[in-house]
C-alpha positions in Angstrom: 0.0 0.0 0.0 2.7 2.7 0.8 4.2 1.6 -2.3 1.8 2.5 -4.2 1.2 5.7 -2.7 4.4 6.2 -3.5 4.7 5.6 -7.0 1.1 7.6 -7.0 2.3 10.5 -5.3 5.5 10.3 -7.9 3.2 10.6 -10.8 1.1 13.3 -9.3 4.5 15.6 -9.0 5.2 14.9 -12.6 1.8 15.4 -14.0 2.1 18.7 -11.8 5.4 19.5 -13.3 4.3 19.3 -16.8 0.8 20.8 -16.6 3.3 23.8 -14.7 2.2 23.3 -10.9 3.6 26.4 -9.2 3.5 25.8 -5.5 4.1 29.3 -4.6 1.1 30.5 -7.3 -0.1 32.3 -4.8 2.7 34.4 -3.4 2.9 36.8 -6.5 2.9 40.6 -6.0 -0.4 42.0 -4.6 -1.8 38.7 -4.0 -2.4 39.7 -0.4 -4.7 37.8 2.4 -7.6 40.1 3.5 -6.6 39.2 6.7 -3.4 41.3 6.4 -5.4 45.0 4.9 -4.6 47.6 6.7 -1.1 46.1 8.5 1.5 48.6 7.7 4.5 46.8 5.7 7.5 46.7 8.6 10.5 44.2 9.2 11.1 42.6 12.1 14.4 41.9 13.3 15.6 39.1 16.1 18.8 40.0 17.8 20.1 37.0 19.3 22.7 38.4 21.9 20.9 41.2 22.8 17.8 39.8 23.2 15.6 42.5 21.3 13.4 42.9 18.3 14.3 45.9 16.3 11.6 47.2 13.6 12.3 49.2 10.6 9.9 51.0 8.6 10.9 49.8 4.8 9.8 52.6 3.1 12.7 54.6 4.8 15.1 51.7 5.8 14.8 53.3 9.7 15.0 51.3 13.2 11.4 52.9 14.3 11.3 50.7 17.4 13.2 48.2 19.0 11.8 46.0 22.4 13.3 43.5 24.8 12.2 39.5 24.5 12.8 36.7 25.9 16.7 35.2 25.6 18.5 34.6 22.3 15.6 35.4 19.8 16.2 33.1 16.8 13.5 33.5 14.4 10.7 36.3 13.4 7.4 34.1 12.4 4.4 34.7 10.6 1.4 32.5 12.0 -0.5 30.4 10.5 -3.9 32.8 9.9 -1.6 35.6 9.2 -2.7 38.2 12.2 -0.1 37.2 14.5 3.7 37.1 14.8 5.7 35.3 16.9 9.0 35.5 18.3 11.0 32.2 19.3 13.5 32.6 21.7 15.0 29.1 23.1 17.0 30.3 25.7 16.1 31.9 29.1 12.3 30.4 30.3 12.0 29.7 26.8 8.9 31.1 24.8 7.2 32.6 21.7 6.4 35.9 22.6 3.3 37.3 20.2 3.4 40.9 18.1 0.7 43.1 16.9 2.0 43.3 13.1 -0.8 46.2 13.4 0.7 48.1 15.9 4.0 46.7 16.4 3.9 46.2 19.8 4.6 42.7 21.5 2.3 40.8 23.8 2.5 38.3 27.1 5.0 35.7 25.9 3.3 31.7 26.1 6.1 29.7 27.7 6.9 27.0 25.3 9.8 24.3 25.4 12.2 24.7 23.2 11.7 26.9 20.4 14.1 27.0 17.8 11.9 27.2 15.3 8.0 27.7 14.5 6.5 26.3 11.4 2.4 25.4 11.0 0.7 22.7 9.5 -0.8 23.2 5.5 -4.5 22.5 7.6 -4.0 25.4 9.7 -4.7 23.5 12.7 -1.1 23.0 14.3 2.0 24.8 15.5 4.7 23.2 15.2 7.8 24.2 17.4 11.3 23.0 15.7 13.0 21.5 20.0 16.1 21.6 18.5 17.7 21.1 21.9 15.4 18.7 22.5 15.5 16.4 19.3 11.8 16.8 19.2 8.8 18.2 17.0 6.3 19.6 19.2 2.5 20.2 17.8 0.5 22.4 19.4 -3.2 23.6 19.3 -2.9 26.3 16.6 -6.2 28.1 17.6 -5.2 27.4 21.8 -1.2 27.0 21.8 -1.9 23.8 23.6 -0.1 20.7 23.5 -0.9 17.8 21.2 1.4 15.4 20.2 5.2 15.3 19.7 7.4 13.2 17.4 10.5 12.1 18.8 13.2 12.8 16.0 16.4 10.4 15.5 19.2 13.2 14.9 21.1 16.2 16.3 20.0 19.6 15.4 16.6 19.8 13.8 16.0 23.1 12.7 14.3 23.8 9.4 11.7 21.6 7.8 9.3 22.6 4.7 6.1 20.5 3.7 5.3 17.7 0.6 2.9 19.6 -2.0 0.0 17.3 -0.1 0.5 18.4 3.2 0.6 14.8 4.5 4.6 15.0 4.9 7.8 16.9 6.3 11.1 17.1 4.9 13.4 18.2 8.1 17.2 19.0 8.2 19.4 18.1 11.3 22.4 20.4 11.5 24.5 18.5 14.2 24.0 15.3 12.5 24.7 15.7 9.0 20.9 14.0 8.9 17.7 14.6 6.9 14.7 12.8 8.0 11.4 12.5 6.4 7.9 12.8 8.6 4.7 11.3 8.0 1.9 13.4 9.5 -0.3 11.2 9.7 1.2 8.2 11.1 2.5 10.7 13.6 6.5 9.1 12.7 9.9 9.4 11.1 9.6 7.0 8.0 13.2 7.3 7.5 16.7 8.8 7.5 19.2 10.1 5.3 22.7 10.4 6.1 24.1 13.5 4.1 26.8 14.7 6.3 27.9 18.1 6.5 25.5 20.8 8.4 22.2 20.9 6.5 20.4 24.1 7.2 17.4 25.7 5.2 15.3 23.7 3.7 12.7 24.5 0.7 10.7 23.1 -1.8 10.5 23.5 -5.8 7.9 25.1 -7.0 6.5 21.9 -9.0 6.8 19.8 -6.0 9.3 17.4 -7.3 12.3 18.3 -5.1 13.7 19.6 -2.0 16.9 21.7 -1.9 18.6 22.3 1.2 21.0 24.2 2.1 24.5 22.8 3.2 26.5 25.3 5.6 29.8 23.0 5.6 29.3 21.8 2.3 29.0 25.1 0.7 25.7 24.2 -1.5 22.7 23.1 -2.2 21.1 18.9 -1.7 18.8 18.4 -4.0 16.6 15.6 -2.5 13.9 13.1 -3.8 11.5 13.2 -0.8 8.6 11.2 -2.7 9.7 7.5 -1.2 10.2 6.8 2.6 13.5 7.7 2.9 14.8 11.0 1.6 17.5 10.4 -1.9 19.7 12.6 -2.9 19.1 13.5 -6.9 22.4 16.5 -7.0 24.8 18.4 -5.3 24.9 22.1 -6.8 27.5 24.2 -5.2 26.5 27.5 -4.0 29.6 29.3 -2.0 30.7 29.1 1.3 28.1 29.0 4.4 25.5 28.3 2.4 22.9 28.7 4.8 19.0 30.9 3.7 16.6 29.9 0.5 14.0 32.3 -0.8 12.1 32.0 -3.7 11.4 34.6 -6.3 8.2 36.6 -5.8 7.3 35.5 -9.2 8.4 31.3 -8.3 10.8 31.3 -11.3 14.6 31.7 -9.0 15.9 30.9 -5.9 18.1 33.5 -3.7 20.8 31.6 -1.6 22.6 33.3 1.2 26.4 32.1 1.7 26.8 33.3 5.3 30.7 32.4 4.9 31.3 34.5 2.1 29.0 37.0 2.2 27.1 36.7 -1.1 24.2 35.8 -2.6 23.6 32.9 -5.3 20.8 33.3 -7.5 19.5 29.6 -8.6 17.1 29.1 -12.0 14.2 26.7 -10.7 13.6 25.5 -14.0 17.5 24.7 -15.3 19.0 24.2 -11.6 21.6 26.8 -12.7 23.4 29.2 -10.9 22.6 32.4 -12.7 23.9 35.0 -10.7 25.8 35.8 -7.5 25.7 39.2 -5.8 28.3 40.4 -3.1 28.4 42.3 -0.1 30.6 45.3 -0.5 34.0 44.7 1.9 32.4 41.2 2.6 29.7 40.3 5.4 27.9 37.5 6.7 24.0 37.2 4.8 22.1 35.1 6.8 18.0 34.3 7.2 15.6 36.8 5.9 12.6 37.5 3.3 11.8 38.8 0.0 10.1 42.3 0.1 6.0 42.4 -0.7 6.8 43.6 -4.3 9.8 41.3 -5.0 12.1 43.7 -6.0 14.2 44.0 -2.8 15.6 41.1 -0.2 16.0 41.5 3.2 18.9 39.4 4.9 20.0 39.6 8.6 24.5 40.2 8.8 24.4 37.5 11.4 27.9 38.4 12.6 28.0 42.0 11.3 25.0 43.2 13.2 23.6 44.9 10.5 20.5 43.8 8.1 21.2 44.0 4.3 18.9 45.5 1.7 19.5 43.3 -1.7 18.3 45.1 -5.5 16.7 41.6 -6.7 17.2 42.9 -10.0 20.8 44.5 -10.1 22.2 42.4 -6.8 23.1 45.5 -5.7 22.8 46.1 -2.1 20.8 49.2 -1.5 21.1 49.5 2.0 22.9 48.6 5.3 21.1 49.1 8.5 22.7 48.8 11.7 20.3 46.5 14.0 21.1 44.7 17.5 23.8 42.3 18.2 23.4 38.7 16.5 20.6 39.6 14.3 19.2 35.8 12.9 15.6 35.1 11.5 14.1 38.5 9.8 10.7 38.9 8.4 9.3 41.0 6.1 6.0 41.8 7.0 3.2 41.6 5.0 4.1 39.4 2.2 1.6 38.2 -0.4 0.2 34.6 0.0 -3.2 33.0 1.6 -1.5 31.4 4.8 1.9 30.7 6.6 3.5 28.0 6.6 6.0 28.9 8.9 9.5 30.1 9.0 10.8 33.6 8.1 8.5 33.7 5.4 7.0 30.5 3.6 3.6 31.2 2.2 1.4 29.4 -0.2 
């Protein structure tokens, strides 16, 4: 029987592919959520060592605010219904502390074990904290932010995951363990393991659904991985530059933006050739980290993880625009409101 949901779920992604299935369809400029009219475009930075969130207005590339969280902020995230965001920190009493994204402001924080990470289930009904201490995937009550279920995971390091184009399925990288594991939803269960090695990082998937790439800080690239059997296979190896570390996809679904926190550049991938076609640099060298695509597509926003600053990337030119100096450690930046029907998680993964 799982074979053969295999082999359909195979034939599904290449019908999809050819009849041009384009996951992120609805992520294109102005194809806003109602639920986000109104919420003035901001983006909100996490500063890991200083424990803050800094906001800056886009429109004038200015710090307009900046308030103390809970310790080492890692991640910026979107929820699920798009009218709240929340703040993981993982450190300290650990919890996601919730902001206004229309006024700005943050709220009580919801202790929470753990969180790494934040990510919600296609359905809408789950949140899903990344334990990366904890080896675990915690679901909670979407609607409540009570606990439902956790999936123990078998490797070191879990920290990004994106989902199959069904919803049924995970694909989750392990830094620590050089491991990528695949997640059934349903069965509630790792169905199996793949050993890549190195220090797999971001992970996202194509916009046909046919493939995974993930991003490979040690081995400077990009695994491109079969996730439609059990157990995750590796299909390429593309190399990107050093640190590889932060995928985005195009606002119009047609490239990928890599950040190469080691080098400070950024790769520019063709979905539809796998082909580097581009690779943009940080003027007297930096360190590009996690971040978002602007609402309009034409700018992206990457967090200088080591150089306390957020860069402002010209999609069109590669040029960087701007430079503005944040807190200390600045990680998991989101651009806020970005075009799409719900969150998925992350910094910014809509469909």
């Amino acid at each position: 029987m799982r074979l053969a949901c295999a082999a359909a779920l195979v034939a599904a992604l290449t019908a999809g592919a050819a009849h041009g299935l384009n996951l992120y369809a609805h992520t294109r400029v102005g194809m806003f959520s109602p639920a986000v009219k109104g919420i003035p475009a901001r983006v909100y930075v996490p500063n890991g060592k200083d424990n803050t969130v800094s906001v800056i207005d886009p429109a004038s590339f200015r710090v307009i605010r900046t308030f103390p969280v809970d310790e080492e902020p890692q991640h910026v995230v979107p929820s699920h219904d798009l009218r709240t965001l929340w703040v993981a920190s993982d450190q300290g009493r650990q919890a996601l502390t919730p902001i206004n994204p229309r006024t700005g402001l943050p709220g009580q924080p919801v202790p929470v074990p753990d969180p790494y990470n934040l990510y919600f289930t296609p359905d809408g009904r789950s949140t899903l904290v990344v334990a990366e201490n904890e080896a675990k995937l915690i679901f909670l009550s979407a609607r409540t932010m009570q606990p439902q279920y956790e999936i123990k995971v078998p490797c070191k390091g879990v920290n990004h995951l994106d989902f199959s184009p069904d919803g049924q399925h995970l694909l989750a990288a392990c830094e620590f363990s050089g491991d990528l594991i695949k997640v059934d939803l349903l069965a509630r269960r790792v169905t199996g393991v793949m050993h890549a090695g190195g220090m797999p990082q971001d992970v996202k998937i194509s916009p046909d659904g046919s493939v995974y790439y993930v991003a490979d800080m040690m081995a400077n690239g990009l695994r491109v991985i079969d996730g439609s059997g059990d157990t995750p296979r590796k299909v390429a190896f593309i190399p990107s530059g050093r640190g590889t570390h932060g995928l985005y996809p195009s606002r119009d679904g047609t490239r990928l933006f890599i950040s190469n926190r080691g080098e400070g550049t950024v790769s520019v991938l063709d979905f539809a050739s796998r082909h580097l076609i581009a690779r943009w640099s940080v003027p007297g060298g930096g360190s590009p980290d996690m971040g978002s695509v602007s609402a309009d597509g034409k700018q992206l926003w990457l967090s200088g993880r080591y150089s306390d600053v957020v860069y402002v990337f010209d999609t069109r030119t590669g040029r960087v625009l701007k430079e503005i100096q944040v807190g200390r450690g600045p990680h998991g930046l989101t651009y806020f409101p970005q075009p799409g029907r719900y969150s998925l998680g992350h910094t910014g993964n809509y469909r």
